[in-house]
C-alpha angles and dihedrals in degrees: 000000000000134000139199138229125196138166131230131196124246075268095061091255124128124257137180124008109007108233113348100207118209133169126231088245085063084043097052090054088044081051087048095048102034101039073226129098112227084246091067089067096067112115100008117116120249099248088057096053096034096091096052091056092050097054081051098055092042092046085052105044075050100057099016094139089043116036107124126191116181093210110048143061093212114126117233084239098056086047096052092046083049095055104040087057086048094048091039089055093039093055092044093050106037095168098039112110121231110248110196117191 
């Protein structure tokens, strides 16, 4: 099953990458990485959520050929990708809410 992330302006309207689509196997190892399900994000605002996105990119570049999650068929390279378009919207749109669907 897959899922979508967008962000919306202080106004309500969407800014930055339309729909980032992501699958709950990506979700399981952000969960993983995070302690957070992706879920969790809706409704927070970018710069809240930024630093823990961070520590995640930076955990899995780390350990990309080793990161292990007992509960998902992502690959470590789809979830990077995932998370660095989550962490580059979310620095270019500070303010912007997280909208999971």
């Amino acid at each position: 099953m897959t899922y979508d992330i967008s962000f919306k302006d202080k106004n309500g309207n969407y800014v930055g990458d339309d729909w980032i689509s992501y699958t709950s196997s990506t979700g399981n190892k952000v969960k993983a990485l995070t302690g957070y399900y992706i879920s969790n994000w809706n409704g927070e605002r970018c710069e809240n959520v930024a630093c823990c996105l961070l520590r995640a990119i930076n955990t899995l570049k780390r350990r990309i050929d080793s990161f292990f999650c007992a509960e998902d068929t992502a690959s470590n390279e789809d979830t990077l990708a995932f998370l660095e378009k989550v962490y580059d919207n979310c620095k270019r749109y500070p303010d912007a809410a997280i909208e999971v669907i």
